[in-house]
Structure formats: C-alpha cells, structure tokens
N, C-alpha and C positions, 0 to 999 in steps of 0.2 A: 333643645334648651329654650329656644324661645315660647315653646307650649308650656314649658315648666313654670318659667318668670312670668308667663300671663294667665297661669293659672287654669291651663286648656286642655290640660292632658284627662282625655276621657276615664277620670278616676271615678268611682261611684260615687260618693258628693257631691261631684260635681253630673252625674247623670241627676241624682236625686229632684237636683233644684230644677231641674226641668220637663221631668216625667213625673205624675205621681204613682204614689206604691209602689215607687222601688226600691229596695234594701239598702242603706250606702254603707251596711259592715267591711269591714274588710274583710276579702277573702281567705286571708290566708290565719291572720290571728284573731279574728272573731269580734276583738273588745272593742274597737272605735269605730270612729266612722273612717272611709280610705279616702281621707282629703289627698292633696299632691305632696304636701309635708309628711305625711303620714308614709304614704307609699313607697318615701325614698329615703325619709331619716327616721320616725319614729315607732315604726310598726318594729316587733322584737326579732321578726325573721329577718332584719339587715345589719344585727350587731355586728355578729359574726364574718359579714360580708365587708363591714367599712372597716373593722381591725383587719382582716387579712389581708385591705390594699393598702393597711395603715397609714391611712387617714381618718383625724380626730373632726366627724360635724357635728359631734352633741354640743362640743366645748362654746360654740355661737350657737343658741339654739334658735334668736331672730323671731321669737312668739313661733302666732301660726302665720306667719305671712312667709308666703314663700319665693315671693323675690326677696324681702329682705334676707332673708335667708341665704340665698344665692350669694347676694352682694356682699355678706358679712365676711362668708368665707372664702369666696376666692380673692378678698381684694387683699388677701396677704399672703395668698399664695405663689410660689415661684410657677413658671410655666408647665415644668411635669409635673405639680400636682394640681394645679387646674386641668390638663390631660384626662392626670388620673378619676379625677374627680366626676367629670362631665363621663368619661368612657363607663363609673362604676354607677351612676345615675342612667343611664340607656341600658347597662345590661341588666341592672335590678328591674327596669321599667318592662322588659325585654321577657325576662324573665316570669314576671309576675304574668305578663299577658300567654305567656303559651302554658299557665297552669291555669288561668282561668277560662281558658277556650279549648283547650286541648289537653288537658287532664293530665298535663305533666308535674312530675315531681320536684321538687325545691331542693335544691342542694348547694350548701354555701359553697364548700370546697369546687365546685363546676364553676359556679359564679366569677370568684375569686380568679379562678386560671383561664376564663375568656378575659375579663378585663385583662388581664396581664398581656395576655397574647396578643390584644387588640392595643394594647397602648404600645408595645413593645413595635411591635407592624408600622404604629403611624411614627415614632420614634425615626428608626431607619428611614421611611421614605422622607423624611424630615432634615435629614443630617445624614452625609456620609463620612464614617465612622473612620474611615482612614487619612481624607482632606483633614477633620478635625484635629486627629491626633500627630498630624503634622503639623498643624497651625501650632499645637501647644509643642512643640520639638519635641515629638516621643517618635523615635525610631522603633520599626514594627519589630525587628528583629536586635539582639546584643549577642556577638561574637564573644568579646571581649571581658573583661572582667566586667565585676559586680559596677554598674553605673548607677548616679544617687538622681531621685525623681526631681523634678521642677520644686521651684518654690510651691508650697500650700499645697503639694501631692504626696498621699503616700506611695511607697512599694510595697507591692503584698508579693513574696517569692514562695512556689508552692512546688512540692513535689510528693511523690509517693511511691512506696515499693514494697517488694513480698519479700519476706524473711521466712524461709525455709523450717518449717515443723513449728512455728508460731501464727504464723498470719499477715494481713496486711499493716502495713503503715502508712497512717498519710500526715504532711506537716505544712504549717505555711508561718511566713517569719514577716513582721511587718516593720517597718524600717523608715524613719524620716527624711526630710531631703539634707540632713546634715550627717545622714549614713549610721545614726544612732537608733540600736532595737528596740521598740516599742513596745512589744509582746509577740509571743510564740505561742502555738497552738500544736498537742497531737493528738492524735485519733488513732489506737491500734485495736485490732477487731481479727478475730480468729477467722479459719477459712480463706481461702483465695478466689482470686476473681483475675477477668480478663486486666492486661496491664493500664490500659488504656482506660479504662471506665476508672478503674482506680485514680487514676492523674486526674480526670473530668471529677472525680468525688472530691481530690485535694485541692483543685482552683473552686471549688464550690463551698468549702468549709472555707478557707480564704474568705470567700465575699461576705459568708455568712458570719464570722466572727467583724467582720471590718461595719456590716452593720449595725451588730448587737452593740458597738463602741462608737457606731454616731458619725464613723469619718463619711466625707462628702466625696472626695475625688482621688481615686484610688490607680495607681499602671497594677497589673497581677499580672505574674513573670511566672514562665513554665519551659520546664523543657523537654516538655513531649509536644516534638512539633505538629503531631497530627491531631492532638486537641486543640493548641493555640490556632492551628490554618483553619479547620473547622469553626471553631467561636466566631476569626475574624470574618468567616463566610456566611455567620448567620445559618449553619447547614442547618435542616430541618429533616426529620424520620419520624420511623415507629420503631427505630432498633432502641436496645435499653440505654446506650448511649447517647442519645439523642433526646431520649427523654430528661437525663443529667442537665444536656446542651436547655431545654424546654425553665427546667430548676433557673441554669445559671443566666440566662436570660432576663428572667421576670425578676429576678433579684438584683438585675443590673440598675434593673428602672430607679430604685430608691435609692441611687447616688448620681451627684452632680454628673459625672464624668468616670466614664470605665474602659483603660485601654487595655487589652490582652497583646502581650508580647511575650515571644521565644527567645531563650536562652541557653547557652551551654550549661553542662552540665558543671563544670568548673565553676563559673559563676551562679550556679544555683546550691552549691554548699553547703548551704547552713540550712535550705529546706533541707534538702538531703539526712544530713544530721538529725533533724529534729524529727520526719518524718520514722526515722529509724532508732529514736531515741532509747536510754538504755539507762534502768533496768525498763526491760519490755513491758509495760502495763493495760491489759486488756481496758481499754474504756480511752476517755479522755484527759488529758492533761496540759495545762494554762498557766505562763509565764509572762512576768513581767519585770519585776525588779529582780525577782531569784532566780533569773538564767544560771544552768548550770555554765560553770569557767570554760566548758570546751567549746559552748555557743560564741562565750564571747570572747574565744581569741579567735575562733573564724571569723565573728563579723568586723573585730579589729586589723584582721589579715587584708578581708576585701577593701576596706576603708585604704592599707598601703597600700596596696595596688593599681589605685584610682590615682 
C-alpha cells in the first residue's frame, strides 16, 4: 500500500517516464495507459473482481491521483472493508504481474475467491471467534428451547432434509431478539444427497438470504452438530463439503459478526417445518408477512416456552 499512495508500483507509466520507447498500454485491455489508478480501479478487467468482494471504488473516483483516491475511500470505511479492500488491491496487483510475466490467464471468479480466503485467514488470526462470542453472551451450544438473540442480532435457524420420492428440502427462519419472524426461506430440489452437505447447503442459503436483506450481525442455529463443530473449527478439505465450509466462509466476511451454534432438534422447529414445507414445490419460496398459520403457531409456541 505504501508503493500504491506514492505512486511506485512498477506500473508502465510509470516505467515510461523513465525509459524511452516503451509502451505504457495496458496489458490486459489495450485502451489507456496502466497508470497505478488504472491498474486497480479503472482498467474494465476489475469490474467484475470489485463487485464480487462487493465493494463500490468507482462511487469516489478521486480524479487520477491515486492517493486521493486511497484516502477518499477507506476513510469511511469500517475495518473489514478496508481488509477487504487493501487484500483485493494485492491480489489484483498480484495477479496482473503473473499474467504479464508468466503468460497466465485472468480469471475474476480465481481473483475473487483468493481475496476471500486471504481476508477470511487474516480475520481468524485477528480475533478468536469463541472469546468473541462469549464476550457478546452467545453460548456455543442451546439444549434447551428456542432462545431469543442479543439486542441488534438476529437469528437465522436453519435445517434440512430428504423427503422420500421427492427430494431434498432445506429452510432457514430468521427471527428478531423480541422472538418475532422476519422472513422464511425454502429451497426444495429433486434428487438426494449426502445429509450432512445438505445441512452445510441450509446454513449457507441462511447467510446468503441475511445478506441479500442487508443484516450486519447474525447467531445461525443448526442442528447438525457435525457441521456446526466443523464451521466453529474453521475445518478446511478438498471433500465437497468443505468446499460448502470454503462458500460459507467467505460469506461470513460481509457481516459484522457471525456466530454458528448447535441446537436440538426441538428447538429448531420451525426450520424443520419450513424446510419440509408443504405443498412441496420444486424451486424456491420466500415469506414474510404471509407466513403460513402453522409457521406461526410454532414460532408463537417457542416464544411460550422461553
């Protein structure tokens, strides 16, 4: 970053003004010159690459100076998206140099999932993930009935299961800290699969719907303990389920706070329900004010319970 802000990173424009006769096009799209702005915001092969760690740097464009630019935008940035920010500036940088030296190939969706993996890595060693969720009273584990999240957190309760000559279901219910439904999500899909990836698919539709609605700090409740011990372990593979674990990961980055906790089956209910929901409809379906009535005498059930 400090070669960035003073403008030093060996980009061809900046070879140019010092060599003569040499080209300062850019390598990769042809039309400008590859000043250090150019390299990292406005050449066309890093659209692709700044929406998919979704973050907006056209919105301050900061001329062509490229510290101001720097300073425009992270000085309203929270800490994980300056993270983010600085990690997708190195890997774009990163990138560009092993295609113009080494004849490799550009590919956003690669891009995209190093940053992830790398902001996700410095994350962890940054913060231990269990200290934290102690400090905000979340117990890793619920016995007991349905329990309602902290002030300014939601619940997201997720489950999944195979219904017999139809297919999978999976469902996640999200829920405020005054124990009132938010919205409901299902997902039912022909064919079966191992149980366990299916549960890793239904805490994954979970995060990804709690995205698309903008919430910041999220507990997601499961009661498949061998996915919830997995997540809290950060495990890593090349089994297919670990690639899920790779998904719900890098998705976790785009919210304040993400705690996974295990739950009975008793208290996870109303996933249950909605996972299995009925009439069975191949595809997806999203609730919010028109929960059916048998949602909402479960989640009225676990509200007496508590």
């Amino acid at each position: 970053m400090w070669q960035l802000c003073n403008n030093a990173l060996p980009v061809k424009a900046n070879i140019a003004a010092r060599l003569r006769g040499v080209d300062c096009s850019c390598p990769r799209c042809h039309f400008e010159a590859e000043s250090c702005v150019h390299v990292l915001r406005d050449c066309g092969w890093n659209d692709d690459v700044w929406e998919g760690v979704g973050l907006d740097v056209q919105g301050m464009v900061g001329g062509g100076n490229v510290r101001e630019w720097v300073e425009l935008l992270i000085r309203d940035m929270g800490e994980k998206e300056r993270v983010m920010f600085m990690t997708t500036c190195w890997v774009i940088w990163e990138q560009r140099s092993k295609m113009v030296f080494d004849g490799r190939g550009w590919s956003c969706e690669a891009i995209v999932r190093r940053v992830m993996d790398i902001s996700w890595e410095m994350q962890c060693c940054q913060e231990d993930k269990a200290g934290a969720a102690r400090e905000r009273g979340v117990c890793g584990r619920s016995f007991g009935g349905w329990v309602r999240p902290g002030a300014g957190v939601w619940k997201i309760n997720v489950d999944a299961g195979v219904k017999k000559g139809l297919g999978v279901g999976m469902g996640a219910v999200c829920r405020d800290e005054q124990g009132g439904v938010a919205w409901a999500v299902a997902v039912q899909e022909e064919g079966g699969r191992d149980v366990a990836m299916t549960e890793a698919e239904a805490l994954y539709l979970g995060l990804k719907e709690a995205r698309r609605l903008g919430l910041r700090n999220i507990i997601i409740e499961s009661d498949c303990l061998i996915v919830v011990t997995d997540l809290q372990k950060n495990k890593k593979g090349r089994s297919d389920i670990c690639l899920i674990y790779d998904d719900i990961f890098r998705i976790s980055l785009f919210f304040e706070s993400v705690v996974f906790t295990y739950t009975s089956r008793l208290s996870n209910s109303l996933a249950h329900k909605v996972a299995h929901a009925v009439p069975w409809s191949i595809g997806r379906q999203f609730w919010t004010d028109d929960l059916p009535l048998f949602f909402v005498n479960i989640a009225a059930l676990d509200l007496s319970n508590i």
